[in-house]
C-alpha positions in Angstrom: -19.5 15.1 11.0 -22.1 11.6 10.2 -20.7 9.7 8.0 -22.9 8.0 5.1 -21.9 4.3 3.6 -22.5 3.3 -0.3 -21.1 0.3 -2.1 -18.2 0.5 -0.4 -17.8 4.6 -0.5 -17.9 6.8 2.5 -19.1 10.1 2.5 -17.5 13.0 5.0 -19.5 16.5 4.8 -17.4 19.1 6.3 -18.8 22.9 7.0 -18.1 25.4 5.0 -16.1 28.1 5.9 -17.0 32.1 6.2 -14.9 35.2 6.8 -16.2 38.8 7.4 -15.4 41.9 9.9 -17.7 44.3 11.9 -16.8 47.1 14.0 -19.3 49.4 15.6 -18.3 51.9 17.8 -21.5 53.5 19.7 -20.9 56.5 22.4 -22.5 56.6 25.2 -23.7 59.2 28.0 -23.0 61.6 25.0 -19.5 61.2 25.4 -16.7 60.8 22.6 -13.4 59.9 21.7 -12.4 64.2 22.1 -14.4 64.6 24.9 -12.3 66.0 28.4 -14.1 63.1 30.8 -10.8 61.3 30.6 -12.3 58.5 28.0 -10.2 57.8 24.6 -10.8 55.4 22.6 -8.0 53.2 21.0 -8.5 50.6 17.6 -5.6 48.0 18.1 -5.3 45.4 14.8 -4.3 42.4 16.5 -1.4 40.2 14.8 -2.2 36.8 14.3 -0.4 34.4 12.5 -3.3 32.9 10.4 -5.9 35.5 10.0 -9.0 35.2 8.8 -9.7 35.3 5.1 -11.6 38.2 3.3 -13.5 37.1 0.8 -13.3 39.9 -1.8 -16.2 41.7 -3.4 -17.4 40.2 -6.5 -15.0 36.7 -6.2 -16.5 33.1 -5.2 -14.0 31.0 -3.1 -13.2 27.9 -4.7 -15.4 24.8 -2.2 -12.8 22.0 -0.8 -14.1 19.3 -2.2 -14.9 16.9 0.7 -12.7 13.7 1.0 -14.5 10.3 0.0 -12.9 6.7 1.5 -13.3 4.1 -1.5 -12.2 0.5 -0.1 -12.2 -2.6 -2.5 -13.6 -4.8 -0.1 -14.9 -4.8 3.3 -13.6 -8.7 3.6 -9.9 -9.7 3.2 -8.7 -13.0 3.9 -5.3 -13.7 5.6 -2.8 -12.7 3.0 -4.9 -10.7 1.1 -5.1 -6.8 0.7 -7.4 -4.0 0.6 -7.0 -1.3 -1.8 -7.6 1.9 0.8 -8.3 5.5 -2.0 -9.3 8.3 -0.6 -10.6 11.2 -3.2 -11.1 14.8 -3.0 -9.1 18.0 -2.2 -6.4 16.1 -0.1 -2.9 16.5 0.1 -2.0 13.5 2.3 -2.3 10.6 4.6 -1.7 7.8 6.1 -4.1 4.9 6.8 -4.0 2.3 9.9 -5.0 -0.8 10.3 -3.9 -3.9 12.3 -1.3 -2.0 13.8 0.5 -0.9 11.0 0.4 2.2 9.0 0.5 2.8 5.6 1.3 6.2 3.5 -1.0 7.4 0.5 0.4 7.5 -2.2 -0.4 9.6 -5.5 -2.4 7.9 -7.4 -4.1 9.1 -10.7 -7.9 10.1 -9.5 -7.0 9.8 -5.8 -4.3 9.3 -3.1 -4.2 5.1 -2.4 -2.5 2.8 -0.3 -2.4 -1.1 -0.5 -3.4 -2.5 3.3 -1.6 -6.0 3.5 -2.8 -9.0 6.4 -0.3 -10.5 7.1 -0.7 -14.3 7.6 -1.4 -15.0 11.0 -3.4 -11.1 11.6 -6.6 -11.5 13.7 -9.6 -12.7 12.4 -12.7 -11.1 12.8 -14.0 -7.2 12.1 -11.0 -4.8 12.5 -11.0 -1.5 12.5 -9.6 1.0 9.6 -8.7 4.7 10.2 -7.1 6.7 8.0 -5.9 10.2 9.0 -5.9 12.8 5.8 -4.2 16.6 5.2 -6.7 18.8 3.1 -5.6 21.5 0.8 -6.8 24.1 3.7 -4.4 22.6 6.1 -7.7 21.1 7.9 -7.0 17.4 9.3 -9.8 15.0 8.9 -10.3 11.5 9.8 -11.9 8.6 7.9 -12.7 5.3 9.8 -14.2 2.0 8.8 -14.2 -1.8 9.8 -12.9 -4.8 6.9 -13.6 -8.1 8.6 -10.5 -10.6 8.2 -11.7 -14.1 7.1 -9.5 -16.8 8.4 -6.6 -19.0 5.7 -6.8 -22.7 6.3 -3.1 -23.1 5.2 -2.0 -26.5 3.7 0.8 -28.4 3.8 3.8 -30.1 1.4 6.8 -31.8 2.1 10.3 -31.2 0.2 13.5 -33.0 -0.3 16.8 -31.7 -0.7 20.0 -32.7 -0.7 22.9 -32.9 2.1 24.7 -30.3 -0.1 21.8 -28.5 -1.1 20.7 -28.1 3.1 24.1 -27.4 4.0 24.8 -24.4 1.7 21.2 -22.9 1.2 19.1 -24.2 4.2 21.9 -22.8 6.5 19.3 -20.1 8.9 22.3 -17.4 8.5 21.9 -17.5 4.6 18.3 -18.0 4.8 18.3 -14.8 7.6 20.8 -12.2 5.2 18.3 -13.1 2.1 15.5 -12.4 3.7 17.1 -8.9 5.4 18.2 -7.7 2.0 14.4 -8.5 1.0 12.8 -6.8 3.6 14.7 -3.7 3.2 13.8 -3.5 -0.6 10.2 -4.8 -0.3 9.8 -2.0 3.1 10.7 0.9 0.3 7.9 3.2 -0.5 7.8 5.0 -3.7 5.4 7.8 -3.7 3.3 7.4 -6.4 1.7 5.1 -8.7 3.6 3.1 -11.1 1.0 0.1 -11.8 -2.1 0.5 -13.7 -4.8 -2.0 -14.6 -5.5 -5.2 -14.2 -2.9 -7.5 -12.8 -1.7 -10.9 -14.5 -0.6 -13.8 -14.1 3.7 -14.0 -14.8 4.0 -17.6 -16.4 2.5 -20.2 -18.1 2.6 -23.3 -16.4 0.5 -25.7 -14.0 0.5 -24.2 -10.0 2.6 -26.1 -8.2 2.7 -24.9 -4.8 0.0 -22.2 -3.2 1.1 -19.0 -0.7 1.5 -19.6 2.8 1.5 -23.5 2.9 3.8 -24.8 5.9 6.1 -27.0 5.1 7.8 -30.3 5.8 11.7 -30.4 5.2 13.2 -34.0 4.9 10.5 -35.0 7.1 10.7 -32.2 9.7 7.6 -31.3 11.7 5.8 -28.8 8.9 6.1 -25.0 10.0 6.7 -21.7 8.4 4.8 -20.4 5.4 5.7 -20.7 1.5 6.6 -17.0 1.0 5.7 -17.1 -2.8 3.1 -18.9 -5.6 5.2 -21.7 -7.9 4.5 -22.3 -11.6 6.0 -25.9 -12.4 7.0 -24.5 -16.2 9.5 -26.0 -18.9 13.6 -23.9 -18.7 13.6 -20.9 -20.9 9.4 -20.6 -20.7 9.2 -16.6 -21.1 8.1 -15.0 -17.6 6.0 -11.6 -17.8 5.8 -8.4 -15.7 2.6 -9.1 -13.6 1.7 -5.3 -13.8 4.1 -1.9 -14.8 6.9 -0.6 -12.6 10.4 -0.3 -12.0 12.9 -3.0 -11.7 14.7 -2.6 -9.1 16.7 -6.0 -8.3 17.9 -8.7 -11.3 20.4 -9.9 -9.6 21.5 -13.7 -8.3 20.4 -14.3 -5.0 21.6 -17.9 -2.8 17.9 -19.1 -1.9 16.1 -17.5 -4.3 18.8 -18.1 -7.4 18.7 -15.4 -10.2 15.7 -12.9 -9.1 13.5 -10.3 -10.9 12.1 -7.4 -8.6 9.5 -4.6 -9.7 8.1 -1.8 -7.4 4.7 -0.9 -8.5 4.9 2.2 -6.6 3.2 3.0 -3.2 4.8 0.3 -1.6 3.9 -2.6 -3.5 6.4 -5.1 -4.9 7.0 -8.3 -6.7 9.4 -10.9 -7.1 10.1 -13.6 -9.8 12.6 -16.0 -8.7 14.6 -19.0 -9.5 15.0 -17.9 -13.3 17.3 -18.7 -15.7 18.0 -15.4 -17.2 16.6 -11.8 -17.0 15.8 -9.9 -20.0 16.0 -6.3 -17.3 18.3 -4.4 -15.4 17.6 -2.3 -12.6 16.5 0.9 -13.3 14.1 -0.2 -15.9 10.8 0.4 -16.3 8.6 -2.3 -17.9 4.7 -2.1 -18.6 2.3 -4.9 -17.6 3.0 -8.3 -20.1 6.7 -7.2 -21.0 9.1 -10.3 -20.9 11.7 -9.8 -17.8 13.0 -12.9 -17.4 12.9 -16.9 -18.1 11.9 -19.8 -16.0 15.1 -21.9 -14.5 16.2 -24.3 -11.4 18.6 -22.0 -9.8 18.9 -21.3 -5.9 17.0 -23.7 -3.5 14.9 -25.4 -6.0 14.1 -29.1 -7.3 12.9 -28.5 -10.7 12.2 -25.7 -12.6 9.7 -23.5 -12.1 8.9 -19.8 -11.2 8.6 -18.3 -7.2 6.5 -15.4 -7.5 6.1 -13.0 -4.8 3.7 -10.2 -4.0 4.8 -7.8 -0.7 3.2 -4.6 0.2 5.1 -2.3 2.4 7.4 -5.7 3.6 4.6 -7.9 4.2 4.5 -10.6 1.6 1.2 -11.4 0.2 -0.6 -13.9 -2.0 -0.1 -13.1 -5.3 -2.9 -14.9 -6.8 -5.2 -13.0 -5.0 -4.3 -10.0 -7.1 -5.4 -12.0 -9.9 -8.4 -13.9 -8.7 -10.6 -10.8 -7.6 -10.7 -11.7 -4.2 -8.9 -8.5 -3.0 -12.1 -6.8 -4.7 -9.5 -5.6 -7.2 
């Protein structure tokens, strides 16, 4: 199989398939199957567990329709995702890259998977493979290379409190939160829940950016922000960035009182710090639909809203689902 590159679509042509049987039985020496030389002649149908198919007289087999690898880009920054669909007459897969994998999910026109990079991944061109299940039980393999742009991260320093760093800075609380995240945002629902466009949650001026390290009452910066902050009045209405489930609204210790949504095939986010949810869990809510209300609750020194992307428990910068720089 050659493979054959278009805007970001690859073509894979597999052979088609044909099925027939011959038998021609010839004597020789003018002997036959009666004859008294000793010779007979025995037909054995052999039992195989997949036999080959017959076409039928007068019927046209139904063509597999060959599978087609769409990527949204072919450059991803640090943080960012790619949008991995594969098309055609599949019935499943899984695609790879950096190390991880990553199961398609169903998606409306194709099976899909968001492929996170996480931020400290490589940089540089990396290879993508993803493995798919046609509907004739054939395996085929799709392959490609997304180069990973490099994040130059930047860098805040935060105040708190004594009581605020003794009760929410302590690394066991910090270490159980993050835990019960990482079990929720690892979940994979098998199909799509999201459709659209994605949006911004909140009105308000951006406060701090994904990813920037961080200076804690004048500690040597380190880490990376896990979320985008929105510096918004109490009470300003907060939005569902895209459609989906809720599946946490709940009051967390760092995070204070916390919105989550699965999108479906492993992608999540999170709204946090608010001061009331309009959800419960369970709920499904379409893209725009209030869920919640801006606040100061958890670690936090002013209101404002914490919002989270994760795909598949890699957390992800959210405004690059907004921006276009995810090619989505």
């Amino acid at each position: 199989m050659s493979p054959a590159r278009v805007s970001g679509v690859r073509w894979w042509f597999l052979p088609g398939f044909a099925a027939g049987l011959s038998l021609l039985l010839t004597a020789c020496g003018g002997a036959s199957a009666d004859s008294d030389d000793g010779i007979r002649v025995t037909l054995v149908t052999p039992i195989v567990s997949n036999p080959t198919p017959t076409v039928i007289p007068g019927t046209t087999p139904t063509p597999i329709v060959p599978p087609e690898l769409v990527i949204s880009t072919f450059e991803v920054h640090q943080a960012g995702a790619v949008l991995v669909s594969v098309t055609g007459d599949i019935t499943g897969g899984t695609a790879s890259f950096l190390g991880r994998n990553y199961k398609l999910a169903k998606g409306s026109q194709s099976m899909f998977a968001f492929v996170a990079v996480d931020t400290e991944d490589p940089v540089g061109p990396q290879p993508l493979r993803v493995d798919v299940a046609l509907k004739n039980s054939s395996k085929v393999t799709l392959q490609d290379t997304v180069h990973v742009v490099r994040t130059d991260w930047t860098v805040d320093s935060l105040e708190f409190t004594d009581e605020q760093t003794q009760a929410l800075l302590d690394p066991k609380v910090v270490a159980d939160e993050l835990a019960m995240l990482k079990t929720i945002y690892g979940g994979v629902t098998p199909e799509k829940l999201w459709t659209g466009a994605w949006q911004v949650p909140v009105m308000g001026a951006l406060t701090a950016r994904y990813g920037e390290q961080r200076s804690i009452n004048g500690s040597v910066p380190s880490g990376h922000h896990g979320g985008t902050d929105f510096g918004a009045a109490e009470g300003t209405p907060v939005v569902a960035t895209n459609s989906g489930r809720v599946v946490l609204a709940r009051q967390l210790k760092v995070r204070g009182t916390m919105v989550i949504i699965d999108h479906g095939g492993g992608l999540f986010s999170g709204y946090a710090h608010l001061s009331k949810t309009l959800v419960t869990e369970g709920q499904l809510v379409a893209s725009g639909d209030p869920i919640a209300e801006v606040g100061n609750t958890g670690l936090s020194t002013g209101a404002h809203l914490h919002w989270e992307m994760a795909s598949q428990g890699i957390l992800l910068d959210a405004l690059r689902f907004t921006d276009g720089t995810n090619g989505f």
